[in-house]
GUNU-700594 format. One record per residue: residue number from 1; residue in three letters; x, y, z of N, C-alpha, C in turn. Coordinates in steps of 0.05 Angstrom, whole numbers, padded with zeros to 5 digits, m for minus. Example, Ala and Ser with C-alpha at 12.3 -4.5 7.8 and 13.67 -1.06 7.14 Angstrom:
<kedrens>
KEDREN, 1, ala, 00264, m00114, 00156, 00246, m00090, 00156, 00264, m00066, 00156
KEDREN, 2, ser, 00257, m00045, 00142, 00273, m00021, 00143, 00258, 00001, 00157
</kedrens>
This chain:
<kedrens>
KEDREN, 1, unk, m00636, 00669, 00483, m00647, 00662, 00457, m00634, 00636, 00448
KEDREN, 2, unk, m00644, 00625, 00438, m00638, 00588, 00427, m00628, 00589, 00406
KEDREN, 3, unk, m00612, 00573, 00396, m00597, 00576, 00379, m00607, 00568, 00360
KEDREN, 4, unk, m00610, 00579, 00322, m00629, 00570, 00305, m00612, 00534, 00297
KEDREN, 5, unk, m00633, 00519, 00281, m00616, 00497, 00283, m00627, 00488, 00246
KEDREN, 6, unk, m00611, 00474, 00229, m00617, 00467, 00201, m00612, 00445, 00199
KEDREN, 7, unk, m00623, 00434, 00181, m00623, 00408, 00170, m00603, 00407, 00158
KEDREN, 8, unk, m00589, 00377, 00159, m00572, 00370, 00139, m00570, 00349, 00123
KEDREN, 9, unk, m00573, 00336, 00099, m00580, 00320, 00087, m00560, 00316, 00068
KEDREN, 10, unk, m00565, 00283, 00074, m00532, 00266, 00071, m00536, 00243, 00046
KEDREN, 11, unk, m00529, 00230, 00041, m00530, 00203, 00032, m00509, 00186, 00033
KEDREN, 12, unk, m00517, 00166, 00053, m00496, 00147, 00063, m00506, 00128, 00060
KEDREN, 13, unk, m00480, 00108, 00053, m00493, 00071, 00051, m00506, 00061, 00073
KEDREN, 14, unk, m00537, 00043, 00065, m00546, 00040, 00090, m00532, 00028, 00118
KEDREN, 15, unk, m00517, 00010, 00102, m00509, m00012, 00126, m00484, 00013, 00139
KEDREN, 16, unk, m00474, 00029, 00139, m00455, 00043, 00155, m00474, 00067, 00167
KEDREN, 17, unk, m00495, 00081, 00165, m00515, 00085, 00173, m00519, 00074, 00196
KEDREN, 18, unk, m00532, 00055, 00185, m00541, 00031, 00210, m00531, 00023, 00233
KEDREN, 19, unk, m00501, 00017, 00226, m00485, 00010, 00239, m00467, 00041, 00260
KEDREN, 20, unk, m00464, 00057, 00241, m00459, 00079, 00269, m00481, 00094, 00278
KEDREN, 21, unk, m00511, 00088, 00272, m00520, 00092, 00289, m00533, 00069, 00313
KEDREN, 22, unk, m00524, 00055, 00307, m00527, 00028, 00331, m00499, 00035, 00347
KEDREN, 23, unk, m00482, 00045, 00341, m00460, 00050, 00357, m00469, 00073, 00380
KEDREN, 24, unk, m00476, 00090, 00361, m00490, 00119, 00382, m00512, 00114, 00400
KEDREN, 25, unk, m00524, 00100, 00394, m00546, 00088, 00412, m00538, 00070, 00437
KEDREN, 26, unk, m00514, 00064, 00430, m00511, 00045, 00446, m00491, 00061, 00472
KEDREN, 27, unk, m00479, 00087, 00458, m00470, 00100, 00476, m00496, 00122, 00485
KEDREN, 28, unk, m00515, 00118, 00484, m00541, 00143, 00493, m00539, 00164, 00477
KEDREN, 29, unk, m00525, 00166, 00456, m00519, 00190, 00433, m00544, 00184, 00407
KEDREN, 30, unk, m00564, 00205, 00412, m00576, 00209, 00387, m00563, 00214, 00353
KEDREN, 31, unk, m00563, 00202, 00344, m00550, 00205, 00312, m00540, 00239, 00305
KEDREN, 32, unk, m00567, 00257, 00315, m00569, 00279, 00306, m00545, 00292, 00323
KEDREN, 33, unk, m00543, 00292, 00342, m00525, 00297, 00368, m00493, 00294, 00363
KEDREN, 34, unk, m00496, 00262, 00352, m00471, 00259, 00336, m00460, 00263, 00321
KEDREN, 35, unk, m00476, 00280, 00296, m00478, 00291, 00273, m00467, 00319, 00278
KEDREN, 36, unk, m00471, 00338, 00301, m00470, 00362, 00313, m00443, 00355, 00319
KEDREN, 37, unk, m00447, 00336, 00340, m00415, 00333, 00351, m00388, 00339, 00328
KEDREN, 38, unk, m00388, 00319, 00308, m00371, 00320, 00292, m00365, 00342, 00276
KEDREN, 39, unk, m00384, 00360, 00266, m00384, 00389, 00261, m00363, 00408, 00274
KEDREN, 40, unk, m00374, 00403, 00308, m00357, 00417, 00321, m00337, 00417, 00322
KEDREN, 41, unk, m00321, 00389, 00320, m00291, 00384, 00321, m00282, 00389, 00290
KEDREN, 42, unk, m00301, 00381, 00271, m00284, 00399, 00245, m00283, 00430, 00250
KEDREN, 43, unk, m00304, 00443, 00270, m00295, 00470, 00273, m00269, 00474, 00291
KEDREN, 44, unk, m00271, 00463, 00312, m00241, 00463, 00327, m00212, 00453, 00321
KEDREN, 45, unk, m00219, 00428, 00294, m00188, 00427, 00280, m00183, 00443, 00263
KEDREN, 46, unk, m00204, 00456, 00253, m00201, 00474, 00229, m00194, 00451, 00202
KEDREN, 47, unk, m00212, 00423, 00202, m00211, 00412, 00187, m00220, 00386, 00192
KEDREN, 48, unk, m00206, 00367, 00179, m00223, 00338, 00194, m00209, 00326, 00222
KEDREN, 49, unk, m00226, 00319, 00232, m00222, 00317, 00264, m00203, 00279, 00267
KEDREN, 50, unk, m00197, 00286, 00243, m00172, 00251, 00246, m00164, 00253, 00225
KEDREN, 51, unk, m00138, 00239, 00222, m00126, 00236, 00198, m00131, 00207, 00178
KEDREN, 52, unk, m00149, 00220, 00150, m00151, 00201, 00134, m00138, 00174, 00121
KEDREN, 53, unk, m00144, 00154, 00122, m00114, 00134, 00115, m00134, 00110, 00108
KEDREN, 54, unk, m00122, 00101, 00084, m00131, 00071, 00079, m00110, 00054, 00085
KEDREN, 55, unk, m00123, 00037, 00112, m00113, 00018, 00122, m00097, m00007, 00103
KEDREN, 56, unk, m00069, m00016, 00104, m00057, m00029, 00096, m00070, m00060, 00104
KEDREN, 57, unk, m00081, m00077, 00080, m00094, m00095, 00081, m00064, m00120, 00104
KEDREN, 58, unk, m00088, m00135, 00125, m00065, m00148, 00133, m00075, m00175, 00130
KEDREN, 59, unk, m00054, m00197, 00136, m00050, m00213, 00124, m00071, m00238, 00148
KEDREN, 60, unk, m00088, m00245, 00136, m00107, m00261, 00164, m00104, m00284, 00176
KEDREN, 61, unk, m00089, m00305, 00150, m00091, m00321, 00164, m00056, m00340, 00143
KEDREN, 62, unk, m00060, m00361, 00155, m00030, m00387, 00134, m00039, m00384, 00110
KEDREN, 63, unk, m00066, m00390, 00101, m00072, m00389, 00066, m00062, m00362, 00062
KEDREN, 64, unk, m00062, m00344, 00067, m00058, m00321, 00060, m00030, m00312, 00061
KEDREN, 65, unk, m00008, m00329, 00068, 00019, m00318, 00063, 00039, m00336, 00057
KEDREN, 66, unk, 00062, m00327, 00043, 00076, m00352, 00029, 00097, m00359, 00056
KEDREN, 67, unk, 00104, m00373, 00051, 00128, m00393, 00080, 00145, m00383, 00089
KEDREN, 68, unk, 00152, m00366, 00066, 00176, m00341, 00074, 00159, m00321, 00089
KEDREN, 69, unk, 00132, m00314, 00086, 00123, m00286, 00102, 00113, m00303, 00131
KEDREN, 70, unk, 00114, m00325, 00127, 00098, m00338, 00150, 00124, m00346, 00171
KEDREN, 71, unk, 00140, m00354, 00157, 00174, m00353, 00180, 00185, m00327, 00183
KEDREN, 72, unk, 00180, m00309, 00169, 00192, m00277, 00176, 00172, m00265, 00198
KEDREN, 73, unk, 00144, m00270, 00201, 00136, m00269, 00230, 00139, m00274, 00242
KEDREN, 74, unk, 00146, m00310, 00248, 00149, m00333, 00268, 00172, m00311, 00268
KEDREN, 75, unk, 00198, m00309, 00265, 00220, m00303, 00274, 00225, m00274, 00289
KEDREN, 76, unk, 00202, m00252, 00277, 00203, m00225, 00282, 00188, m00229, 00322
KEDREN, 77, unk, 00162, m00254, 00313, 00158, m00257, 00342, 00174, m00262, 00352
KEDREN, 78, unk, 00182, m00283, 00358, 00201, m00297, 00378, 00225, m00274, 00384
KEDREN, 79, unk, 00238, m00262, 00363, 00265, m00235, 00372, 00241, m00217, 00394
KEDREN, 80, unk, 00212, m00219, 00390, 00202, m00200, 00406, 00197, m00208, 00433
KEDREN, 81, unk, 00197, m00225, 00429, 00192, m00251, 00454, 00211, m00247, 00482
KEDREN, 82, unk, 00231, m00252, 00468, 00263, m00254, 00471, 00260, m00232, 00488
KEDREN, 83, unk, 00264, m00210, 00473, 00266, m00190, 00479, 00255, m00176, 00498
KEDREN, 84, unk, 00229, m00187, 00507, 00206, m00176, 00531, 00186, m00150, 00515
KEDREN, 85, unk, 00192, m00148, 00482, 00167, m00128, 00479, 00146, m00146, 00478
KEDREN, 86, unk, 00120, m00143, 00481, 00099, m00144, 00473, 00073, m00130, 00494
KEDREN, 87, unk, 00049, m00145, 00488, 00024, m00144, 00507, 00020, m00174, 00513
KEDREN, 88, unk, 00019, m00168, 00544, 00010, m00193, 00568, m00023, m00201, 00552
KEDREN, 89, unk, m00024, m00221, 00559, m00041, m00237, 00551, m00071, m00228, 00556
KEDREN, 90, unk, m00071, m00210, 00586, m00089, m00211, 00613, m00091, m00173, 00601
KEDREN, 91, unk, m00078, m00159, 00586, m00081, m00139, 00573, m00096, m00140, 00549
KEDREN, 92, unk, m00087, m00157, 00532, m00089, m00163, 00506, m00124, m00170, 00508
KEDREN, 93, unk, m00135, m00184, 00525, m00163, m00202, 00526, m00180, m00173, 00535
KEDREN, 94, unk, m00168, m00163, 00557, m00180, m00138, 00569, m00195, m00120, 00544
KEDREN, 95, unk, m00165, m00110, 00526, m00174, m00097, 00508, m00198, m00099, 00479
KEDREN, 96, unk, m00194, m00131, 00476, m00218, m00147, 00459, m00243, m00140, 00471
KEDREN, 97, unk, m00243, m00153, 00504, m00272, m00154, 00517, m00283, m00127, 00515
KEDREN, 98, unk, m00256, m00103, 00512, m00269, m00072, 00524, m00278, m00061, 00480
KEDREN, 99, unk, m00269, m00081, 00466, m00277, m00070, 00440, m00259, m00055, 00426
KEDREN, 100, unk, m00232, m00050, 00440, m00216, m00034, 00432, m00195, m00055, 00411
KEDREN, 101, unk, m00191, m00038, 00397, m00168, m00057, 00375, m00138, m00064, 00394
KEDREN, 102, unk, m00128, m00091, 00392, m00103, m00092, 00408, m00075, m00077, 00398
KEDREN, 103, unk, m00060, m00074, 00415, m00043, m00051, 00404, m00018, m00065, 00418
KEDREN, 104, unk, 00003, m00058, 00408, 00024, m00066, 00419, 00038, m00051, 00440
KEDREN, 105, unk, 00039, m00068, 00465, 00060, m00048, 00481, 00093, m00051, 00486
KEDREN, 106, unk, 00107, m00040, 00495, 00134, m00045, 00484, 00136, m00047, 00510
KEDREN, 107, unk, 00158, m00066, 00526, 00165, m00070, 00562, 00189, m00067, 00556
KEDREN, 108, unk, 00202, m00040, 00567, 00226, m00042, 00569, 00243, m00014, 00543
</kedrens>
């Protein structure tokens, strides 16, 4: 026997709409499919399937920080430099080209 199935009806801004479902499409995932999916994993966390957080606005570019925040990076780099933490260059591009946000790796 098949399993009964219901509608669910949402209201979401168009452009994020749009935009995850051009994401799902692009992985061969029907919206509706995706819609199901996420259900499921709120059923298997027994809640929301990630933890909520508003992102700490970061700083983008020189207009955007005073000389002191702009030499307290220059300097936090370079001790990291020094040091051998970071991500290789040939990692770092990898992860852009693959879409993934770059992340820091620690060597050592």
């Amino acid at each position: 026997m098949a399993n009964k199935t219901a509608n669910v009806n949402a209201r979401v801004e168009e452009d994020v709409k749009r935009e995850a479902e051009n994401i799902l499409a692009n992985m061969g995932i029907p919206a509706s499919v995706g819609i199901n999916m996420f259900y499921h994993q709120i059923i298997y966390c027994h809640g929301l399937p990630f933890r909520p957080v508003v992102p700490k606005k970061t700083q983008q570019s020189l207009e955007d920080m005073t000389r002191a925040e702009f030499d307290a990076r220059m300097a936090a780099g370079l001790a990291d430099a020094k040091a051998g933490r970071g991500l290789g260059v040939e990692d770092a591009f990898d992860q852009l080209i693959a879409g993934a946000p770059v992340r820091e790796v620690v060597n050592g």
